[in-house]
C-alpha positions as MATLAB code, in Angstrom:
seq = 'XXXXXXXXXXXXXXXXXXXXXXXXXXXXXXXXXXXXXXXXXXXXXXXXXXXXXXXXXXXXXXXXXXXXXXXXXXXXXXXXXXXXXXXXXXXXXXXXXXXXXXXXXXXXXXXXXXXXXXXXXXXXXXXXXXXXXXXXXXXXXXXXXXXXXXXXXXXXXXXXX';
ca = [
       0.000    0.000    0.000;
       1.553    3.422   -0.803;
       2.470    5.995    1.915;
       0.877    9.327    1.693;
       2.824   12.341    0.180;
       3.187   15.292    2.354;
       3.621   18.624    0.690;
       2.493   22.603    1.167;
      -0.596   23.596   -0.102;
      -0.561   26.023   -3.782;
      -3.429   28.125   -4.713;
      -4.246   25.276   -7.361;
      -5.847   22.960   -4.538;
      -8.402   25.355   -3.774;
     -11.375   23.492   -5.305;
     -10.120   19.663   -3.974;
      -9.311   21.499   -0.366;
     -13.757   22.944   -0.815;
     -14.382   19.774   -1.832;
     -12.953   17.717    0.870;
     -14.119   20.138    3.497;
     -17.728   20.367    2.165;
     -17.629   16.150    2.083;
     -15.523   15.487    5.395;
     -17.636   18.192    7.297;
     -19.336   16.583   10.105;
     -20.426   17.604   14.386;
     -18.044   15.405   15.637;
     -15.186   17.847   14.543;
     -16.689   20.776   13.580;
     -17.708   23.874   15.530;
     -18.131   26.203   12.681;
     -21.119   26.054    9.991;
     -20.992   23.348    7.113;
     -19.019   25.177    4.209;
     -21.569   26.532    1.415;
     -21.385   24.708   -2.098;
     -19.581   27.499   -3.646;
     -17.546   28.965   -0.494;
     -13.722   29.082   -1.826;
     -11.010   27.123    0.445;
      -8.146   29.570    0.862;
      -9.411   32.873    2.395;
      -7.668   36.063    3.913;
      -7.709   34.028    7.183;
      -7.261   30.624    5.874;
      -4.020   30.987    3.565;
      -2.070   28.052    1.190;
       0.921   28.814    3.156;
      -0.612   27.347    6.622;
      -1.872   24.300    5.123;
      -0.069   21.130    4.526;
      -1.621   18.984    1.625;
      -1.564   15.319    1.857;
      -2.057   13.120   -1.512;
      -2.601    9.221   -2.086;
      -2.909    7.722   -5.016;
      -2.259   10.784   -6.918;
      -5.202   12.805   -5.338;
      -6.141   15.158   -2.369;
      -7.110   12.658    0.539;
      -6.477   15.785    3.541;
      -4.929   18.116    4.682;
      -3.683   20.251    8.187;
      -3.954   23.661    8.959;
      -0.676   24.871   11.022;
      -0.429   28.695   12.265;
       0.483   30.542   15.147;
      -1.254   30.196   17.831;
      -0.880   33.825   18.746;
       0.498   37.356   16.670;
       2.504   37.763   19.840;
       5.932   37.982   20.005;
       6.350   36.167   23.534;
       3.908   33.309   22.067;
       6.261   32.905   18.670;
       7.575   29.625   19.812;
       4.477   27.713   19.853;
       2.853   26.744   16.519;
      -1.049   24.987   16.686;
      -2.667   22.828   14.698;
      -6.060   24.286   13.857;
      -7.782   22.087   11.536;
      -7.005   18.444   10.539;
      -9.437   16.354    7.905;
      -8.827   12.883    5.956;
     -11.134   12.101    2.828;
     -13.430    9.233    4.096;
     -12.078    6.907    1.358;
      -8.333    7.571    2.821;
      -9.068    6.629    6.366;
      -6.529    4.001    7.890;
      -4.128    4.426    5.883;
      -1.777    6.470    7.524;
      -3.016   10.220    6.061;
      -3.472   11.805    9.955;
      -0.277   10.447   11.019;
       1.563   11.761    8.562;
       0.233   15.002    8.369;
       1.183   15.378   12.312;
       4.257   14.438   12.207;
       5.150   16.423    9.198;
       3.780   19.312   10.545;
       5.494   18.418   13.736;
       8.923   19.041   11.214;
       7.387   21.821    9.721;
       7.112   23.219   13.143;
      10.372   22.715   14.280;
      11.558   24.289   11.351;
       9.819   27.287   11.945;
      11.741   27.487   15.715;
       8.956   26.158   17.500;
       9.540   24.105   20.488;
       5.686   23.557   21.254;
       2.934   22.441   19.250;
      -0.936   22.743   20.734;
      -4.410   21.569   19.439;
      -8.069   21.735   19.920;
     -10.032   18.503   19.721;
     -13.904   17.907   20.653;
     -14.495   15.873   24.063;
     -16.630   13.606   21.676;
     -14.066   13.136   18.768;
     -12.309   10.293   20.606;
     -11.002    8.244   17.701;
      -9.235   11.900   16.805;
      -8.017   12.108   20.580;
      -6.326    8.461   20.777;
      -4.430    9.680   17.628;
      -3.134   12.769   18.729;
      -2.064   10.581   22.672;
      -0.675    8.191   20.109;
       1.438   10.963   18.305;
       2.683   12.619   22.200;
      -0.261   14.961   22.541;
      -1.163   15.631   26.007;
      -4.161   17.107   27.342;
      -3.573   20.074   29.575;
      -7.037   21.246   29.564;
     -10.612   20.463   29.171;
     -13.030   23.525   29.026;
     -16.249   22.053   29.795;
     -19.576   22.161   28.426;
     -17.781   24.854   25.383;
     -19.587   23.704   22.345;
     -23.473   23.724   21.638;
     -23.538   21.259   18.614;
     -26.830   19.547   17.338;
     -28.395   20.274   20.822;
     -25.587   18.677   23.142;
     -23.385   20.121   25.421;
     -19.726   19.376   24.101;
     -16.078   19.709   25.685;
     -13.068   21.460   23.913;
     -10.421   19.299   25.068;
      -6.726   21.039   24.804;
      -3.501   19.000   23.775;
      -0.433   19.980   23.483;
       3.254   18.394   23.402;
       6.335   19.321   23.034;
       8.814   19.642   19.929;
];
């Protein structure tokens, strides 16, 4: 079976990065509104150079979104994962785990000696991952999400680079 290939994002993969998130979208992961049919990928906010592109079998099967976590110059060490999604048809084949730890690299490149995430209480197959990978929680903010009528925790991981 062929490893995925891990490379940065180019303005190209806009419509397969739409298309992904519009298919991959789902409660257990998302806290933000289901992306509209013709809402573009890459945004002012949401730029090709913070996301990592992983491809299998010559297509888009996910991606990772890596920024800062803060504009601050006392927070410039510390890099966060906010967004992480594997095409459906891609699952179990080693897409997630390659994505972390490349961003992991990326990170490191970038000086960082910490890397932090935000997970759902409920997403636990997501949660074992991250554990698996040396995430740590180091905080749980209870109750943080209203999401299809339930009460939700924001569970925050970190670990260090």
């Amino acid at each position: 079976m062929p490893e995925p290939t891990i490379r940065p994002a180019v303005l190209s993969d806009d419509a397969a990065l739409a298309d992904l998130d519009r298919r991959a979208w789902s409660p257990v992961h998302a806290v933000t509104a289901r992306p509209g049919p013709d809402e573009p990928f890459f945004t002012k906010r949401n730029l090709p150079e913070y996301i990592l592109v992983a491809e299998l079998d010559g297509r888009v099967a996910g991606y990772l979104r890596l920024v800062p976590a803060t504009p601050l110059p006392s927070n410039a060490h510390v890099r966060q994962i906010q967004g992480l999604v594997v095409d459906e048809t891609a699952r179990g084949r080693g897409v997630a785990r390659a994505l972390l730890r490349e961003s992991a690299e990326l990170a490191r490149r970038q000086a960082a000696v910490r890397l932090t995430l935000r997970v759902l209480g409920h997403n636990t197959s997501a949660r074992r991952l991250y554990e698996s990978e040396g995430f740590a929680v180091e905080g749980v903010l209870r109750g943080e999400f209203l999401l299809d009528g339930e009460y939700v925790d924001d569970v925050l991981m970190a670990r260090a680079l």
